[in-house]
N, C-alpha and C positions, 0 to 999 in steps of 0.2 A: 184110830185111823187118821191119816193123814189130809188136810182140803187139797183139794187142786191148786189152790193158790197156794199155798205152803210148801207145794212141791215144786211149781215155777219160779218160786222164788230161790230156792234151793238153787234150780239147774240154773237159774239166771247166774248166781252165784259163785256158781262153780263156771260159769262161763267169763266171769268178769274175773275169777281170782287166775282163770286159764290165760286171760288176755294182759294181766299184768304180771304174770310169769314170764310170757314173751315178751312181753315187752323191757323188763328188766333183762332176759335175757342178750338179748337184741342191740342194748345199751352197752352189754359187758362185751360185745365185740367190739364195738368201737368202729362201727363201717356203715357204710348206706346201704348195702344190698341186705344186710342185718334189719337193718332199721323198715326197710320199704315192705318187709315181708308182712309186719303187722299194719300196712294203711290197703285199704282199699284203690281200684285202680281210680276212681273220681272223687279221691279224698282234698277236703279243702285243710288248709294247714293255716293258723292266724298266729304271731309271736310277736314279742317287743319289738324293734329294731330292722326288722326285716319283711318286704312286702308279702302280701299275702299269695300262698304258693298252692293254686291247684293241679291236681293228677299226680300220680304216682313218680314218673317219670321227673317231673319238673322238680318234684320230692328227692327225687334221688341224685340231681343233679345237685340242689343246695344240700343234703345231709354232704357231700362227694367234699364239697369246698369249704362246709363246714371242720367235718375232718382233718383235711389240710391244715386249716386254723389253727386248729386246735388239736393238734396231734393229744395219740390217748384219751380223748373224749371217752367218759362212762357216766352211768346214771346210778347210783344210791337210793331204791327206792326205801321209805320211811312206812308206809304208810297210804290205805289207798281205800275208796268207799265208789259204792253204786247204787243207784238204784233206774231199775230197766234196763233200758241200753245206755244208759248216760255213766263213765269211769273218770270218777277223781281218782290220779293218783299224787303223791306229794313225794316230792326224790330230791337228790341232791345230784349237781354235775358238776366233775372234776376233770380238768384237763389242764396239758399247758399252752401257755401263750405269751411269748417273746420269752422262752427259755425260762419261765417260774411258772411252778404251780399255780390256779385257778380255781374258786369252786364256788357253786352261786346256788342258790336253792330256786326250786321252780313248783310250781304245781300245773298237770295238764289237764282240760276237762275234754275229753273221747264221747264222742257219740260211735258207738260199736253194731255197726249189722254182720249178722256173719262170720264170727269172731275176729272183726279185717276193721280200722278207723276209719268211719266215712266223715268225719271231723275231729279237728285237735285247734284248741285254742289254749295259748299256752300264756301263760302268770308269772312273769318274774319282774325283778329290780333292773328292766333297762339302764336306769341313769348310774346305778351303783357300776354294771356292768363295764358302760362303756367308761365311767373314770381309769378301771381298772386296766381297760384295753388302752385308754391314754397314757398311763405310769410306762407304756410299751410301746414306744415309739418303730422298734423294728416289728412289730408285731402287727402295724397298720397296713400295708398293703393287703395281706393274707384275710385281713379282718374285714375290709371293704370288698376284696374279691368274693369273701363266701356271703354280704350281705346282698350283693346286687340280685337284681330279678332274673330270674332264670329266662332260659329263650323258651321262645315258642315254637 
């Protein structure tokens, strides 16, 4: 017979391996309304480079200009662990930017209620990034526009 815990851990399980199925999903579209569908409406979002972005909405406006940037934006997941509500996943993003390929590894750590992220705090080589976005000089406007603070 089975504990009760043995079983919530299970369905937790299957709920974390459900939320990095969309989530990878979500990435292989390459769009914000993709992307917004796995965060909660009062999700707080933390990344290198760019300020700290709450609500859905305001989410959707930087994944929008993020896009732009980076036309072809997709995520490579590798690899991904939980426990509770708390999802590491470890991926890889490839896009381009100033007309050459890009790709940077990241890890996200997700606080999940709901199957929806009420946090994302995300892990990568800012400094590696932006050299690479310097070697791209026509690739700077675009890149400054999707970093700015979203409106209010």
């Amino acid at each position: 017979m089975t504990s009760s815990s043995a079983v919530d851990a299970v369905a937790a399980g299957t709920d974390a391996a459900d939320f990095v199925r969309r989530f990878e999903a979500a990435w292989a579209q390459s769009n914000a309304d993709a992307i917004v569908d796995v965060l909660a409406d009062e999700v707080v979002l933390r990344q290198p480079l760019m300020p700290e972005i709450t609500g859905r909405a305001a989410a959707h406006e930087v994944f929008t200009r993020l896009f732009r940037s980076f036309p072809g934006l997709t995520a490579t997941v590798h690899r991904w662990a939980a426990d509770g509500d708390v999802i590491y996943i470890d991926f890889t993003l490839h896009g381009e930017l100033g007309g050459r390929m890009l790709s940077w590894p990241a890890i996200d750590r997700f606080v999940v209620r709901d199957g929806l992220a009420v946090e994302r705090v995300s892990y990568f080589d800012g400094g590696r990034l932006l050299l690479e976005i310097f070697k791209r000089p026509r690739a700077w406007p675009g890149f400054l526009a999707s970093i700015r603070r979203p409106r209010r």
